[in-house]
C-alpha positions as CSV (number, residue, x, y, z in Angstrom):
1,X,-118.7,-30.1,-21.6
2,X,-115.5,-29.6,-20.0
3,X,-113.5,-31.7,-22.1
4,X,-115.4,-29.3,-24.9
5,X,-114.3,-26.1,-23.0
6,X,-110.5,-27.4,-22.6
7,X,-110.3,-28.2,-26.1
8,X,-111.6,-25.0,-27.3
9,X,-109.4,-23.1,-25.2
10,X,-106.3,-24.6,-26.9
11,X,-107.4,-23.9,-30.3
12,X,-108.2,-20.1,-28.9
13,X,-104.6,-20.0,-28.1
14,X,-103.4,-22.1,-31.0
15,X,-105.4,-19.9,-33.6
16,X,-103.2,-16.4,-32.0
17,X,-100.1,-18.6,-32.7
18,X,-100.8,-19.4,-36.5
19,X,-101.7,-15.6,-36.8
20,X,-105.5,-16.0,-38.0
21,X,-108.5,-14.1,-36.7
22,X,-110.6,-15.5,-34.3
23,X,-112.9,-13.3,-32.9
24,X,-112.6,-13.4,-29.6
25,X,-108.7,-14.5,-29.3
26,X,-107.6,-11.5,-31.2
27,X,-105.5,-10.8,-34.8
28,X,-102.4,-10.7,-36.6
29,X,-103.7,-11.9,-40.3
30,X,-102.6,-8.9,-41.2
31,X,-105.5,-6.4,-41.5
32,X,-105.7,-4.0,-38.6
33,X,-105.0,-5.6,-35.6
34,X,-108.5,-5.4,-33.1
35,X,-108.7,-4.4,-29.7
36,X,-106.4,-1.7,-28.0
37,X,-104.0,-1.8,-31.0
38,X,-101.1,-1.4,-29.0
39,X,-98.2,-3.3,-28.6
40,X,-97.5,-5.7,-25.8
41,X,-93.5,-4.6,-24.5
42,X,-94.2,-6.8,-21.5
43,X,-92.4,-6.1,-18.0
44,X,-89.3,-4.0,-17.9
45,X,-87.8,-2.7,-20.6
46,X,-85.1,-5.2,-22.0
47,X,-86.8,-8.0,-20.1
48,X,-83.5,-10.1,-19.9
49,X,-84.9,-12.4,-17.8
50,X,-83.3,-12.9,-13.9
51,X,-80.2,-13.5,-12.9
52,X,-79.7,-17.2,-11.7
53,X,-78.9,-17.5,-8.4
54,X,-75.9,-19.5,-8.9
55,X,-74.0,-16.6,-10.5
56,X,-73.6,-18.4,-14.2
57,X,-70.5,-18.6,-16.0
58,X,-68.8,-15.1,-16.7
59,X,-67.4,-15.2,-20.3
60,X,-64.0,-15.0,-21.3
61,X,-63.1,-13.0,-23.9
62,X,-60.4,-15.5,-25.0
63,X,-60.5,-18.8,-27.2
64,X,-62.1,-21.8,-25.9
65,X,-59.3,-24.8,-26.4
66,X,-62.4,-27.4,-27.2
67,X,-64.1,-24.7,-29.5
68,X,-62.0,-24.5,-32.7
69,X,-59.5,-22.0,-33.4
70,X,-59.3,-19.2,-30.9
71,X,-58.9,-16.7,-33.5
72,X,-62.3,-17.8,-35.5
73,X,-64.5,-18.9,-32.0
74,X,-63.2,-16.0,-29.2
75,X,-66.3,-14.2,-27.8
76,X,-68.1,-12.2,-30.2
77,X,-70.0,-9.1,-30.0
78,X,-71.6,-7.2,-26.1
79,X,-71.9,-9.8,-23.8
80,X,-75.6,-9.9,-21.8
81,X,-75.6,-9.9,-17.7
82,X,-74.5,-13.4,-17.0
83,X,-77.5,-15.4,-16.7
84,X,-79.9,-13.0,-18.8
85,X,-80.9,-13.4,-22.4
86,X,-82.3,-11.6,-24.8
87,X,-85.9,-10.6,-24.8
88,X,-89.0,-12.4,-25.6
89,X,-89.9,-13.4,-28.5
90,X,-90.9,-16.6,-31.0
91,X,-90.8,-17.1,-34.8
92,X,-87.4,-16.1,-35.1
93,X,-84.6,-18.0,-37.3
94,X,-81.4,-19.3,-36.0
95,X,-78.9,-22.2,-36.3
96,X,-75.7,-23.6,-34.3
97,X,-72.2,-23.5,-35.5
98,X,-70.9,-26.9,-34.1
99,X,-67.3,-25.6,-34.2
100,X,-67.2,-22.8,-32.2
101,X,-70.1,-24.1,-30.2
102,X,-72.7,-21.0,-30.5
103,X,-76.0,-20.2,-31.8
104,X,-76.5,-17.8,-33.9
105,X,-80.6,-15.9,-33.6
106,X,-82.4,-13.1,-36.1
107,X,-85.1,-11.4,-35.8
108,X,-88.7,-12.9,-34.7
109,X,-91.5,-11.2,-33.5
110,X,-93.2,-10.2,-29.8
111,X,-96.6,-10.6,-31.0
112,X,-97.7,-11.5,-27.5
113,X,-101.9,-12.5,-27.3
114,X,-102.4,-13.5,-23.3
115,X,-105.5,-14.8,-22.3
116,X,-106.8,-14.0,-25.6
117,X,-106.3,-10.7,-25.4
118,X,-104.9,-9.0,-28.6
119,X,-101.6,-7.3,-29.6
120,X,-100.1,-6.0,-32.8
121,X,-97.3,-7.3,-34.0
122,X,-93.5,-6.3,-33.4
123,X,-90.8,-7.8,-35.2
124,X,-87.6,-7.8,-33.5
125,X,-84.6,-6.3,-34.7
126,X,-81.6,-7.6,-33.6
127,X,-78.9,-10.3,-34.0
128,X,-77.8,-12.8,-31.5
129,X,-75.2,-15.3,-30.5
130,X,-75.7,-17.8,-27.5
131,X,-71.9,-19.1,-26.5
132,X,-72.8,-22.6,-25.2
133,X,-69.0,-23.4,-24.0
134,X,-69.5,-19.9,-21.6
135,X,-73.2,-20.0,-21.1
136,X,-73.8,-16.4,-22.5
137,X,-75.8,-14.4,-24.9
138,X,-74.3,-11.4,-26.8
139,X,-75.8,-9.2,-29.3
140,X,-74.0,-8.8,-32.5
141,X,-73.9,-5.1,-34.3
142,X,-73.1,-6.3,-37.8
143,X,-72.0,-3.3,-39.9
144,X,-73.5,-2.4,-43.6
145,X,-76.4,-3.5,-44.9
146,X,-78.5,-6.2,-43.4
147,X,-81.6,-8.2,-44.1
148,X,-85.1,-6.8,-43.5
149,X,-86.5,-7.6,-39.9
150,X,-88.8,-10.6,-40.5
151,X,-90.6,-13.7,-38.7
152,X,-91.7,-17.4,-39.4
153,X,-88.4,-17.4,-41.3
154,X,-85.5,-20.1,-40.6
155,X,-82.1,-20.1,-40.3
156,X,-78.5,-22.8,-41.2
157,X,-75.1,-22.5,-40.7
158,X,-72.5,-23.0,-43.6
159,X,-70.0,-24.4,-42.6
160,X,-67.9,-24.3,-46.0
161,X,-68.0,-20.1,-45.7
162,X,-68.4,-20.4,-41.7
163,X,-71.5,-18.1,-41.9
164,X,-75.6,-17.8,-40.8
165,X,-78.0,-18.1,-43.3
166,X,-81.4,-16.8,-43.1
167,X,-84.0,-17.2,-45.6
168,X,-87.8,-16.5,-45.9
169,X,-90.6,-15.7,-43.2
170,X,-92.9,-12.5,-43.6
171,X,-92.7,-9.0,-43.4
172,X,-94.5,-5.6,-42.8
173,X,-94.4,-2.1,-42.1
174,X,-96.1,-1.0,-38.9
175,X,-98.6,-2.7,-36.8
176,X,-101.5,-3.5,-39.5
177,X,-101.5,-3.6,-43.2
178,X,-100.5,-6.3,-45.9
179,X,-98.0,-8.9,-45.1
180,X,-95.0,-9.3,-48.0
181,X,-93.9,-12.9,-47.9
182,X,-89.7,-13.1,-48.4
183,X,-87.6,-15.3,-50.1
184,X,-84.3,-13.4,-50.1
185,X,-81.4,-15.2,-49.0
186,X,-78.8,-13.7,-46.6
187,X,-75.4,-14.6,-45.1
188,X,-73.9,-13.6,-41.7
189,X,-70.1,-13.5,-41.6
190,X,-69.2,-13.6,-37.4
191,X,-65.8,-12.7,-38.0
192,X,-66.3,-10.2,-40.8
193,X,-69.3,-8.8,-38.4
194,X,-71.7,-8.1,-41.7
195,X,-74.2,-9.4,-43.7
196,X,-73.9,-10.2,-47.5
197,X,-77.1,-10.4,-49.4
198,X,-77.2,-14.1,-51.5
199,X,-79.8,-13.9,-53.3
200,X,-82.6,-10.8,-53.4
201,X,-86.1,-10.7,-52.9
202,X,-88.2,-11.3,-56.2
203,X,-91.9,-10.7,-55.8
204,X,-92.2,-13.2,-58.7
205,X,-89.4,-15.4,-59.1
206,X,-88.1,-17.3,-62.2
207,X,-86.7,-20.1,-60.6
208,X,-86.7,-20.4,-57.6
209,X,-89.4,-20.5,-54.5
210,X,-92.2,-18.1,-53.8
211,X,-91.9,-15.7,-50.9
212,X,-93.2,-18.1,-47.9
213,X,-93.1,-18.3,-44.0
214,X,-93.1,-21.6,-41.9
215,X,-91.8,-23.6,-44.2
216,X,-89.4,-26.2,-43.4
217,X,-85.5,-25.6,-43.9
218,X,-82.0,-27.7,-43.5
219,X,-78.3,-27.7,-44.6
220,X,-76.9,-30.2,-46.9
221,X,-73.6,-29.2,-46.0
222,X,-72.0,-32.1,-48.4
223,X,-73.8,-30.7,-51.4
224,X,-72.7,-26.7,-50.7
225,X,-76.2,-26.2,-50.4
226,X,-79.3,-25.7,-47.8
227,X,-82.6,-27.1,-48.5
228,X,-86.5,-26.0,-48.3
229,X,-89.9,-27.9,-48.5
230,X,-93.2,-26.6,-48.3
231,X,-94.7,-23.5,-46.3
232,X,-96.9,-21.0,-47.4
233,X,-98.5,-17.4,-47.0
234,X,-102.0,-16.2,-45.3
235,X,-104.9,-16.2,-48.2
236,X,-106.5,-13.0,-49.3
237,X,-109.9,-13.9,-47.1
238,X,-107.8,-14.2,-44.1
239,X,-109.5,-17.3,-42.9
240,X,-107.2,-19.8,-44.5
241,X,-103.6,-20.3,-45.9
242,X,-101.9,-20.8,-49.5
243,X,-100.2,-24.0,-48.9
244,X,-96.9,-24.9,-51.1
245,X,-95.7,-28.7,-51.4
246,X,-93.0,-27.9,-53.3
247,X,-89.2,-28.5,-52.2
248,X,-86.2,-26.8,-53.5
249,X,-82.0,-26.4,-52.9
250,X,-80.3,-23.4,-53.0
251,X,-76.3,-24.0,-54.0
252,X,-74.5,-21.6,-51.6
253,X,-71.6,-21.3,-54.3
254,X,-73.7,-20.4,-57.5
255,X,-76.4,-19.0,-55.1
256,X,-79.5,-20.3,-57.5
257,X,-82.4,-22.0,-56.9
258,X,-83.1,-26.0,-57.9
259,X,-86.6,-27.5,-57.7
260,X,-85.6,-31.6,-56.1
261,X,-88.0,-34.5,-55.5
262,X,-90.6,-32.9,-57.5
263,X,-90.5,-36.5,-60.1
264,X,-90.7,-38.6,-56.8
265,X,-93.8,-41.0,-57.2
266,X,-95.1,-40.2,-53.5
267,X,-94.8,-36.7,-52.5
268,X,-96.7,-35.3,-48.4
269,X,-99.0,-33.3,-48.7
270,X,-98.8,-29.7,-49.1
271,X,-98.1,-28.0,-45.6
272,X,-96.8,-25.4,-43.4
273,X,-95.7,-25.5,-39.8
274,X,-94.4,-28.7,-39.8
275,X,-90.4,-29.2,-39.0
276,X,-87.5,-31.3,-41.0
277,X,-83.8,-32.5,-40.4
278,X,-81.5,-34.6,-42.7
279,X,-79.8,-37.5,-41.7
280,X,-76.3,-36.9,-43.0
281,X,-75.2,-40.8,-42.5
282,X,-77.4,-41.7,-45.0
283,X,-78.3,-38.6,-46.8
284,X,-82.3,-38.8,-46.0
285,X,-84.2,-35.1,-45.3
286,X,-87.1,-35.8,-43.0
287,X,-90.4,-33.9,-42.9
288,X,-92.8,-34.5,-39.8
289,X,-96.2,-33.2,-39.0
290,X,-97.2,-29.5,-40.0
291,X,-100.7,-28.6,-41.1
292,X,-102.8,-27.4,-44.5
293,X,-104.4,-25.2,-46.2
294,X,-108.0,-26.0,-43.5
295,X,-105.6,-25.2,-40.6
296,X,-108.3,-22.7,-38.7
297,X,-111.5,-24.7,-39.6
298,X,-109.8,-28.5,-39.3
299,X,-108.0,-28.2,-36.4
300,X,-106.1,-32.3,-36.9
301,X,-102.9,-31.5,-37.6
302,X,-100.4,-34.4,-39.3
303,X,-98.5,-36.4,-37.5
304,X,-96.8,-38.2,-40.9
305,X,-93.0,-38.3,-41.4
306,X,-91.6,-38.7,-45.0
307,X,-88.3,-38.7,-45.9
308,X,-86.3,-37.7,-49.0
309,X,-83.8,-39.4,-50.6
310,X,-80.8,-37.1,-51.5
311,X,-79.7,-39.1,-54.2
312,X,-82.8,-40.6,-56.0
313,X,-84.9,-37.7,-55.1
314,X,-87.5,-40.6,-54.4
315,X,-90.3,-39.6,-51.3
316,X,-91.1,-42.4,-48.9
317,X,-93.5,-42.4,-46.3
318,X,-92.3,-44.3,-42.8
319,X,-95.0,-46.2,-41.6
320,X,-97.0,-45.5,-38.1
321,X,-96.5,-47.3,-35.3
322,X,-98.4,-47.5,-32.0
323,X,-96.2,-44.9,-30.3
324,X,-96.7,-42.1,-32.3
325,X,-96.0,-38.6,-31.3
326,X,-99.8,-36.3,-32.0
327,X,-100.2,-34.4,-34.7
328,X,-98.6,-31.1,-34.1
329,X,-97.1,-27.7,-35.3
330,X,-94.8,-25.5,-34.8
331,X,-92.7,-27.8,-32.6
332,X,-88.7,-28.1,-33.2
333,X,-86.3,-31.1,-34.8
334,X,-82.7,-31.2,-35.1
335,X,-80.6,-34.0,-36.4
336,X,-78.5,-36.0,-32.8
337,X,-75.3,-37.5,-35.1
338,X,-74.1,-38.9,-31.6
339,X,-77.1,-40.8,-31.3
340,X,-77.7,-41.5,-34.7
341,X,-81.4,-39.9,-34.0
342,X,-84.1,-37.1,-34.7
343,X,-84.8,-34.9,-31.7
344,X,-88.0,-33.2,-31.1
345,X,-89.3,-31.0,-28.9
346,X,-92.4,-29.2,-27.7
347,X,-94.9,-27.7,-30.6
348,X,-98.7,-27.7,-30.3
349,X,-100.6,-30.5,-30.5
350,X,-104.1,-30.9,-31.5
351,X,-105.1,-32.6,-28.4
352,X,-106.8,-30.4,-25.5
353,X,-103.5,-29.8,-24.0
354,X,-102.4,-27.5,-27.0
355,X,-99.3,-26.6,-26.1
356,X,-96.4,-29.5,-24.7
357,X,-93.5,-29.6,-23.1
358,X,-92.3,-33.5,-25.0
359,X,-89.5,-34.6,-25.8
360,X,-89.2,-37.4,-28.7
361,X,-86.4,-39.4,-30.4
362,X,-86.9,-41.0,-33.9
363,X,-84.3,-43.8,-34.0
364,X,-83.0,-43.7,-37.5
365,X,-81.6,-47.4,-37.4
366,X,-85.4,-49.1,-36.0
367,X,-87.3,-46.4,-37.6
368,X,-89.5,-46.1,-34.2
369,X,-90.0,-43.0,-31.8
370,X,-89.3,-43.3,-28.0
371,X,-90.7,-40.2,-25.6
372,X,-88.2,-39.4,-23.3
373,X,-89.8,-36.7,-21.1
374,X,-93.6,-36.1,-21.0
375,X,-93.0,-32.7,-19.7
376,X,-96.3,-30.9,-18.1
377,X,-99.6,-33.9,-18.7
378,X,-102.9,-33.1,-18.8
379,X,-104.4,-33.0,-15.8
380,X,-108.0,-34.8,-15.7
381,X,-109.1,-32.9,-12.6
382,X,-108.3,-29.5,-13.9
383,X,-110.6,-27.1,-12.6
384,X,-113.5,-25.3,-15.3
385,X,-113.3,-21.7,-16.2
386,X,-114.4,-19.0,-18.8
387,X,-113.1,-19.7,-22.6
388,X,-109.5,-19.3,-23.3
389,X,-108.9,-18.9,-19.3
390,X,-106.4,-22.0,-18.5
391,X,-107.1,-22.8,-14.8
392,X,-104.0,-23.4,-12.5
393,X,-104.3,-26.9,-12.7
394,X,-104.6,-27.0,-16.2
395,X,-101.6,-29.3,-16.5
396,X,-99.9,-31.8,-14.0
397,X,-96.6,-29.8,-13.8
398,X,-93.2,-31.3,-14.4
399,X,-91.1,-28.2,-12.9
400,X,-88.0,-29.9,-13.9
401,X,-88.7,-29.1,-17.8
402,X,-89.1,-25.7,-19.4
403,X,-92.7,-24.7,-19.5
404,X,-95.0,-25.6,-22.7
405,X,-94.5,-23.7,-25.8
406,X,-94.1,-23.5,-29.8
407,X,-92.1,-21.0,-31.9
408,X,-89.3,-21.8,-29.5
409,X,-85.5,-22.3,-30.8
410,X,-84.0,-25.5,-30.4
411,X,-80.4,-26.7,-31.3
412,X,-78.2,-30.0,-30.9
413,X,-74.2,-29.7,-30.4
414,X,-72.8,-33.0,-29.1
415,X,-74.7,-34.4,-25.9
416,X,-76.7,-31.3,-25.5
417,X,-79.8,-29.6,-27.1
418,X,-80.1,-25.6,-26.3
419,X,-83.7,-24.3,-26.1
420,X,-84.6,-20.9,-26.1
421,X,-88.0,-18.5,-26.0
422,X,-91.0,-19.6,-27.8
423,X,-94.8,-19.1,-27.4
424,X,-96.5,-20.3,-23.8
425,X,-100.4,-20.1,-22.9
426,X,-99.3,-17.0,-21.3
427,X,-97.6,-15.1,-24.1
428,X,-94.0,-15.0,-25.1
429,X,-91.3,-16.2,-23.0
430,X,-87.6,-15.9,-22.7
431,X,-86.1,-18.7,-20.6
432,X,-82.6,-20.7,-22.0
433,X,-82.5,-24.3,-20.8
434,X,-79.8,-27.0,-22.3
435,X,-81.0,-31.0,-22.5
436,X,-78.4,-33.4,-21.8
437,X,-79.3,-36.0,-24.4
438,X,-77.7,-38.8,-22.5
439,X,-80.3,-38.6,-19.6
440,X,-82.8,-36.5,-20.9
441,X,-82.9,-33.9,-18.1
442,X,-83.3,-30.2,-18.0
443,X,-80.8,-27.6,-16.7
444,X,-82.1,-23.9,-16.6
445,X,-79.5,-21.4,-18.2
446,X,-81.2,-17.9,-18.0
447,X,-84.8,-17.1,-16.5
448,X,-87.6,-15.8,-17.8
449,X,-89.6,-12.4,-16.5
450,X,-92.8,-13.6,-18.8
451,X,-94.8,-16.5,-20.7
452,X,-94.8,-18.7,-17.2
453,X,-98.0,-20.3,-15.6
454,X,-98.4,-19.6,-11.8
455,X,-96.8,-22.4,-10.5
456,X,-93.8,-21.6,-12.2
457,X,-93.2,-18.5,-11.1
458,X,-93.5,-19.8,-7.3
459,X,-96.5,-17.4,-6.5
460,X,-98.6,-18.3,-3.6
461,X,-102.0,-17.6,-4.9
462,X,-102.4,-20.1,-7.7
463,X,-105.4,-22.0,-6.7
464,X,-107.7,-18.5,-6.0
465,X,-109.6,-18.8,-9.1
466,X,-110.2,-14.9,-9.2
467,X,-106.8,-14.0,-10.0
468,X,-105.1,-13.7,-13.4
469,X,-102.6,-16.9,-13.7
470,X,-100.7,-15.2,-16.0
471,X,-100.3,-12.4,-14.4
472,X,-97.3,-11.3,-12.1
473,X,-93.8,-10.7,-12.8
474,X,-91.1,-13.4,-12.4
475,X,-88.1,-13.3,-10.1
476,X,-86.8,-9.6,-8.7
């Protein structure tokens, strides 16, 4: 019965994160969000997170000498406090420039459910750049027009025009109502400061995709172009989704739309919250795990990984092994040239830990994963409580790793990967943490005020079953 109550507990918090209604865990399908209506703005008003102790690294306003030309990569836009980053949020689209060593974030959305408790949803408005050479976040003002606020949208950098690319994700006005599904295409210029609009929504396009969200997204910066598989939108009855398997390549020079790999012999399955990369060496797009159109009422997520040929256009499943990451969505994968490799991290699983704190590397020689930090485990004495109320011991903590999440960012320049925000069993959070890929350790960057379990917030009380372990504010 336990095992029963554990595993229905993940799927309660699972089912706020895929934005379907479940009763008891709340809504954002949206129709009119239930309970109190309101939205969650958290604790404090910017919720920056807390300073590190260690002071951080205060920017300089000048060129980096390993970051490019000074000109193109000084600091850009108002720095945050150093060691504070923006606030909390998941869902949100981003991507790294290697050159100048930053990361580039729009948008997202604070929908926060705790403890199943509903909230409408909020989409963020803002743009921001995380410096990894100085360890700080700014937030860009771009001038002129700019793209709609949206989330479950995703992000590239060009490198050819030296600008941000969003495309995609959903859409709406106010806290309840109809979603509209995007599938404009928008480029941020860093030293220009503004936005220039690529290719404009069409609620039925010609050639090109449909409006979509969680779909999967990657430049193909060798082609002049960015590619798309899959995704989908929320169906009319609310209770299940309108899954997409189709793939397609958007030229950043003629800014149309091509339909690839639709002749392949094998084709995955239609799907939505899964995650890709492309291996440039040898021009292969990867697709890994992701779920269908049953997501709500078959809860087995995949756990296949196809990849695409760039030149044939040919599909080809890699077989399974024994060690096999879980079927999951919502988790993050970025291409590691360095280590000629696939990087993932984190997602939810559809085991009864839901959420994970993993990292995994798919060797792209040997064609075999390797997991190179459990995180937080499952911890098989965990205490028994009320549904969708995680007990303190839920997990065996690894307090050297970021806490469990999905939605999250998660970038790769050189021998680190930069991970930011995402969705925890207690809401949102808004923590920055760097991996160093060559040891596969964790370094905090910039705290979070929200979205940690007790123990991670170093309260006292986290084994008195009558208080909220969610609850509390993080550092001062």
């Amino acid at each position: 019965m336990a095992e029963v109550m554990n595993a229905d507990r993940a799927l309660c918090v699972l089912m706020l994160g895929l934005g379907l209604s479940t009763g008891a865990c709340g809504d954002d399908t949206g129709a009119s969000d239930a309970g109190n209506g309101s939205e969650d703005t958290g604790q404090g008003v910017e919720d920056s997170g807390a300073p590190l102790t260690d002071g951080g690294v205060v920017p300089d306003a000048g060129g980096d000498p390993d970051a490019g030309d000074p000109g193109v990569c000084a600091f850009i836009g108002t720095a945050l406090p150093v060691g504070t980053a923006p606030a909390r949020r998941g869902d949100m689209a981003f991507a790294i420039d290697p050159v100048c060593k930053r990361v580039f974030m729009y948008s997202g959305d604070r929908a926060e459910p705790v403890m199943c408790g509903p909230a409408a949803s909020t989409f963020v408005d803002d743009l921001h750049v995380y410096d990894m050479s100085r360890q700080t976040w700014a937030l860009l003002s771009p001038t002129g027009d700019k793209p709609l606020p949206r989330a479950r949208s995703r992000g590239v950098w060009d490198p050819n025009r030296e600008q941000f690319v969003v495309f995609g994700g959903r859409w709406r006005q106010g806290a309840s109502g109809q979603y509209t599904y995007l599938n404009d295409v928008w480029g941020y210029d860093p030293v220009a400061n503004t936005w220039t609009e690529l290719a404009p929504f069409a609620a039925t396009p010609v050639n090109g995709p449909t409006g979509r969200m969680n779909f999967g997204m990657s430049a193909d910066p060798e082609r002049d172009r960015f590619i798309i598989t899959q995704g989908g939108q929320v169906a009319a009855n609310f209770t299940e989704y309108e899954v997409e398997g189709d793939t397609w390549a958007f030229d950043l020079e003629a800014r149309s739309w091509t339909e690839i790999g639709a002749n392949s012999t094998n084709r995955p399955v239609s799907r939505l919250f899964h995650v890709t990369a492309l291996d440039r060496q040898r021009q292969r797009l990867y697709i890994l795990g992701g779920a269908g159109r049953d997501a709500l009422s078959n809860p087995m997520f995949m756990r296949d990984l196809w990849a695409l040929d760039m030149v044939s256009g040919e599909w080809s499943e890699v077989p399974q092994e024994l060690l096999w990451p879980t079927g999951r969505i919502k988790a993050e994968m970025s291409y590691d040239a360095a280590r000629d490799q696939l990087v993932m991290y984190g997602g939810h699983d559809d085991t009864p830990i839901g959420n994970n704190s993993e990292v995994w590397t798919f060797n792209l020689q040997s064609s075999n994963w390797a997991l190179r930090s459990p995180g937080d485990t499952l911890n098989p004495n965990r205490a028994e409580s009320n549904f969708c109320d995680f007990p303190y011991n839920f997990v065996i903590y690894d307090l050297a790793t970021p806490e469990r999440r999905e939605s999250h960012l998660f970038e790769i320049d050189g021998d680190l990967a930069f991970m930011y925000a995402g969705r925890t069993d207690c809401g949102l959070s808004n923590d920055s943490w760097s991996l160093d890929l060559t040891s596969y350790t964790w370094t905090l960057a910039s705290d979070s005020f929200n979205g940690l379990t007790c123990p991670r917030q170093g309260r006292t009380d986290c084994e008195d079953i009558a208080v909220n372990h969610c609850g509390g504010v993080h550092g001062p």
